[in-house]
BALOBA-1460 file (C-alpha; in Angstrom, 3 decimals):
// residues 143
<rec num="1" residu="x" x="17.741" y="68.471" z="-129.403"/>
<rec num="2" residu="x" x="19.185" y="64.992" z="-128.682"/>
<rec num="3" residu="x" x="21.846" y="64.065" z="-125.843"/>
<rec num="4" residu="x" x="24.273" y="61.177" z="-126.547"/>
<rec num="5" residu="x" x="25.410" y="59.563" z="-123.893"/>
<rec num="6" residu="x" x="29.407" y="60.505" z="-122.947"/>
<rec num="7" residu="x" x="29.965" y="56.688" z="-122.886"/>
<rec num="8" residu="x" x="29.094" y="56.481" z="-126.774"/>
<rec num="9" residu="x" x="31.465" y="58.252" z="-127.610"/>
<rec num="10" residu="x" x="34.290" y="56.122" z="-127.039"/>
<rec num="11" residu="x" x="32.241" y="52.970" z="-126.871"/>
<rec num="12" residu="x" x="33.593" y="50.205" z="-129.313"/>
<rec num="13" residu="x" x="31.074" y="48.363" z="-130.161"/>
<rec num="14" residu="x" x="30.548" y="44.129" z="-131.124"/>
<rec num="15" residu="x" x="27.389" y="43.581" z="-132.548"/>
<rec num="16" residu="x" x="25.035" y="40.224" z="-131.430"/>
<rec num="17" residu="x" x="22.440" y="38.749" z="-133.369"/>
<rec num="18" residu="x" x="21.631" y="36.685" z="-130.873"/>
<rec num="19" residu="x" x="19.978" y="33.951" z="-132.620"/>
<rec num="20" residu="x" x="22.887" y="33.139" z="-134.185"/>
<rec num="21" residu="x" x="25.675" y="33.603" z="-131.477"/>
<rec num="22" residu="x" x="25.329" y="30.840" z="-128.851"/>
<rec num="23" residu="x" x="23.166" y="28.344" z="-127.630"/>
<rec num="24" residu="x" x="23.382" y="27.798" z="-124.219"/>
<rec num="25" residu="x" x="20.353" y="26.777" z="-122.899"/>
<rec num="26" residu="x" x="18.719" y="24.361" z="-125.057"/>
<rec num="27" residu="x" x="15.569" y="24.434" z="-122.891"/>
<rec num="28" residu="x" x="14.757" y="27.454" z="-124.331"/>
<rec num="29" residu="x" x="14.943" y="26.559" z="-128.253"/>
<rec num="30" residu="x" x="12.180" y="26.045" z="-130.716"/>
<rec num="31" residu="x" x="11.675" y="22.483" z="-131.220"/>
<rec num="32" residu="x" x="13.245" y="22.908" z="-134.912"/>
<rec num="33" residu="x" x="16.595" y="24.408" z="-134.640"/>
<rec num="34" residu="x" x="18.980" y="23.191" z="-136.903"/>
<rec num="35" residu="x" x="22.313" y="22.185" z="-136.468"/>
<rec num="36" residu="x" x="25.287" y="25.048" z="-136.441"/>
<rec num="37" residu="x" x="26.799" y="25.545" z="-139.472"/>
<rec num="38" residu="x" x="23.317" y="25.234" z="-141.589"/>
<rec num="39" residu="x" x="22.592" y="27.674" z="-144.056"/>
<rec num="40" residu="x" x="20.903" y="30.032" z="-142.565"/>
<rec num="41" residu="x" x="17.319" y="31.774" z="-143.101"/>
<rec num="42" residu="x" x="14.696" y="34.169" z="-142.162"/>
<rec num="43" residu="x" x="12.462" y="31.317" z="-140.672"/>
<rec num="44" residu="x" x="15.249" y="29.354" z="-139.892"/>
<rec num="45" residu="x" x="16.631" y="28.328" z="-135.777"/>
<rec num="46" residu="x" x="19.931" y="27.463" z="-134.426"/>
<rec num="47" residu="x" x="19.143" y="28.199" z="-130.790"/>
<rec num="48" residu="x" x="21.544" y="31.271" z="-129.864"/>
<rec num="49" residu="x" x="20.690" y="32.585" z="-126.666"/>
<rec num="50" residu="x" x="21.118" y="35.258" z="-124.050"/>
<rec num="51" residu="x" x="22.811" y="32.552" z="-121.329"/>
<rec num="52" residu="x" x="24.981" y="32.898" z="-124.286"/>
<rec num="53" residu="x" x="25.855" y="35.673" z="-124.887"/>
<rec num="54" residu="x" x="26.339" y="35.890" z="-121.366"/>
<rec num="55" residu="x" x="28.600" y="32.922" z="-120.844"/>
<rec num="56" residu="x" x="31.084" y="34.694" z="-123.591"/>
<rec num="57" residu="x" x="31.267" y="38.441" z="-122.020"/>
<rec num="58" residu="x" x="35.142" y="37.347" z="-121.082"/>
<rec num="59" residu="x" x="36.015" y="36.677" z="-124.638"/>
<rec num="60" residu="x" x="34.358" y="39.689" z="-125.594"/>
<rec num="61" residu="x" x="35.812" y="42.076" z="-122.623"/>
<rec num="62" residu="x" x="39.065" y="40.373" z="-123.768"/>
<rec num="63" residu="x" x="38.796" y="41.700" z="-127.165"/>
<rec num="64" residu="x" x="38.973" y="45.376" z="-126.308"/>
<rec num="65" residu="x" x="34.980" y="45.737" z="-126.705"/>
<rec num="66" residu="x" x="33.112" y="48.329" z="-124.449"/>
<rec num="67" residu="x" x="29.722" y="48.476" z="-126.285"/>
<rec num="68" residu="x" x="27.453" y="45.305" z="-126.982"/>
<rec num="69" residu="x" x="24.829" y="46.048" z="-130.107"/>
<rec num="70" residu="x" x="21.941" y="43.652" z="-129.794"/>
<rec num="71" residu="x" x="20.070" y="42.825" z="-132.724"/>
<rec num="72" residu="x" x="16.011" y="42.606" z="-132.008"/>
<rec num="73" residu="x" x="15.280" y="40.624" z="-128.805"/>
<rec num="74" residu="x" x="11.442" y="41.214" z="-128.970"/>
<rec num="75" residu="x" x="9.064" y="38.233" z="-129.066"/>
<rec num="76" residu="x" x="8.385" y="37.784" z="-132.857"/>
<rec num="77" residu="x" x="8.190" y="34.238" z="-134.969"/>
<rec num="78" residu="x" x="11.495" y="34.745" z="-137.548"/>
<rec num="79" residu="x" x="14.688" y="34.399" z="-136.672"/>
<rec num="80" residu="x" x="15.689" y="38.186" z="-137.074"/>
<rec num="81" residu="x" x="13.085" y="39.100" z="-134.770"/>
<rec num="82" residu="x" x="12.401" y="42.959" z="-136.656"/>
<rec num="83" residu="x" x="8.996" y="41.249" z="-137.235"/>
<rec num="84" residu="x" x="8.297" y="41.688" z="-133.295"/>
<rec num="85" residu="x" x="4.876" y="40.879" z="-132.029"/>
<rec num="86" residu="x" x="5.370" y="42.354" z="-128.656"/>
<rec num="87" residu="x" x="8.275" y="45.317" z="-127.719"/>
<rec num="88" residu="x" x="7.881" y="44.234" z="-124.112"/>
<rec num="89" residu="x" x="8.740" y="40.736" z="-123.667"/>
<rec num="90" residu="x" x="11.880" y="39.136" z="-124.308"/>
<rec num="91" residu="x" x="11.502" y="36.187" z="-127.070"/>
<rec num="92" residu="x" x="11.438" y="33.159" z="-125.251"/>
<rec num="93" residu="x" x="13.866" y="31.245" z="-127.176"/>
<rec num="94" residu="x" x="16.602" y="33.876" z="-126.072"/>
<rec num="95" residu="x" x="15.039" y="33.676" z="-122.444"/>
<rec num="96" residu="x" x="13.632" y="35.591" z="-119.926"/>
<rec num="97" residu="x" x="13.427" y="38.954" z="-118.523"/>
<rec num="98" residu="x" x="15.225" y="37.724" z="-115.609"/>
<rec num="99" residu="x" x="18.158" y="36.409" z="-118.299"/>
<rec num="100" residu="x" x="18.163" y="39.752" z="-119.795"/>
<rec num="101" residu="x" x="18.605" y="41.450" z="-116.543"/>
<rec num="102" residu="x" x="21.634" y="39.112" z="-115.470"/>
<rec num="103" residu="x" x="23.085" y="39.971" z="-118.794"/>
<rec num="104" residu="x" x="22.911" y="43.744" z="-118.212"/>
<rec num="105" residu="x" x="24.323" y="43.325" z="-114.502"/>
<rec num="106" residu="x" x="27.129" y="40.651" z="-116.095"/>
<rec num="107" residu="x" x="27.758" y="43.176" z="-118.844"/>
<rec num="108" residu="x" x="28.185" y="46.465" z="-116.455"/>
<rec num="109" residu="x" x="30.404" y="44.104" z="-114.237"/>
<rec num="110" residu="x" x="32.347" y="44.759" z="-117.036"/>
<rec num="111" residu="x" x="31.818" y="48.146" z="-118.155"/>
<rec num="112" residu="x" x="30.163" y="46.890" z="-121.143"/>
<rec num="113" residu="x" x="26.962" y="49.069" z="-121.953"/>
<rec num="114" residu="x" x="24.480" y="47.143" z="-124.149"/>
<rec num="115" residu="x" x="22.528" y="48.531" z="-126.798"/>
<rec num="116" residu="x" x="19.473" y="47.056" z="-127.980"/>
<rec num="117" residu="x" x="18.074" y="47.655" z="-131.746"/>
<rec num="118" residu="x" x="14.396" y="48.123" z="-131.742"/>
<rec num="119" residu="x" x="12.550" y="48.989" z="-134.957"/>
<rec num="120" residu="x" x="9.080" y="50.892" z="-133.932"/>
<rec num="121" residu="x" x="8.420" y="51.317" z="-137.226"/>
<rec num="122" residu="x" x="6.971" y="47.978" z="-138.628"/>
<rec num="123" residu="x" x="5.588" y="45.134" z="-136.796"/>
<rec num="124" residu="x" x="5.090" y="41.200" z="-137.349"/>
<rec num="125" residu="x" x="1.584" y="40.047" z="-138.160"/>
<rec num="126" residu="x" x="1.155" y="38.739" z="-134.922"/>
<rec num="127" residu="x" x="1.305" y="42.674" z="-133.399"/>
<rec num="128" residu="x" x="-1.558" y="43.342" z="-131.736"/>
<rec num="129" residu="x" x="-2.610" y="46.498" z="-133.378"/>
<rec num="130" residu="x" x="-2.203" y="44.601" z="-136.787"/>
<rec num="131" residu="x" x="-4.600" y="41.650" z="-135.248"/>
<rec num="132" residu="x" x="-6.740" y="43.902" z="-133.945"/>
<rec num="133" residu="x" x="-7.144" y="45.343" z="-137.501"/>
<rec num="134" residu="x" x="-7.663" y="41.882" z="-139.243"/>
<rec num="135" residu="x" x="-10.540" y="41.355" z="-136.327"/>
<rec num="136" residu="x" x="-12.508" y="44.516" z="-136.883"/>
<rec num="137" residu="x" x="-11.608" y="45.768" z="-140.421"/>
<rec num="138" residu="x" x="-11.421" y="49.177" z="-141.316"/>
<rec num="139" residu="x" x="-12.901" y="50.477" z="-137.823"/>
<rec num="140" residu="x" x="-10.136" y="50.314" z="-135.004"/>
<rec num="141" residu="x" x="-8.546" y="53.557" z="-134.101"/>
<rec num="142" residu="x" x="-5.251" y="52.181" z="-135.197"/>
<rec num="143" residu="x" x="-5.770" y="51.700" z="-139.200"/>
């Protein structure tokens, strides 16, 4: 029913949550991150970027790796980022589309494939559909 890709099967993967990796670009961060090494929580910032993640692919090619797993990189307002408010744009404290997309190239320099965890199944409160909802009540087709 389902095809896995041939590269999976051999793919040794590092996992990213990217929030919490490396800040590289501190243009990008929310205007309260906290320092590194702060305890962290859900609603809590430290600035970890894609320029990041980016500017360490050597020390992660250099560890054997062949897989990236990216924890959410959706637009949403906690740190996690499973709360997303919109699948299609990249949050802006990681960066840009255009970031993404030099991470992907960067990566398959490499021959690192990158996977990206996105959770279709719940939604922040910011969603659309969900504010949609809280503007017309019970009537929207998407109650």
């Amino acid at each position: 029913m389902y095809s896995v890709p041939d590269w999976v099967r051999d793919a040794i993967f590092y996992e990213i949550f990217p929030e919490r990796y490396t800040n590289r670009n501190p243009d990008n961060d929310p205007p309260y991150v906290e320092m590194w090494g702060g305890i962290p929580i859900r609603t809590s910032f430290f600035g970890g970027d894609l320029q990041g993640i980016i500017d360490k692919l050597d020390y992660l090619e250099a560890l054997g790796i062949n897989a990236i797993y990216l924890t959410p990189i959706f637009t949403a307002n906690t740190s996690h980022k499973y709360d997303a408010i919109d699948y299609c744009q990249v949050d802006p404290h990681f960066g840009d589309l255009n970031t993404f997309r030099l991470l992907l190239k960067e990566a398959h320099n490499r021959g690192v494939q990158i996977l990206l965890d996105a959770v279709f199944n719940h939604v922040g409160d910011g969603f659309w559909t969900f504010q949609d909802m809280v503007e017309r009540g019970e009537t929207p087709p998407y109650v």
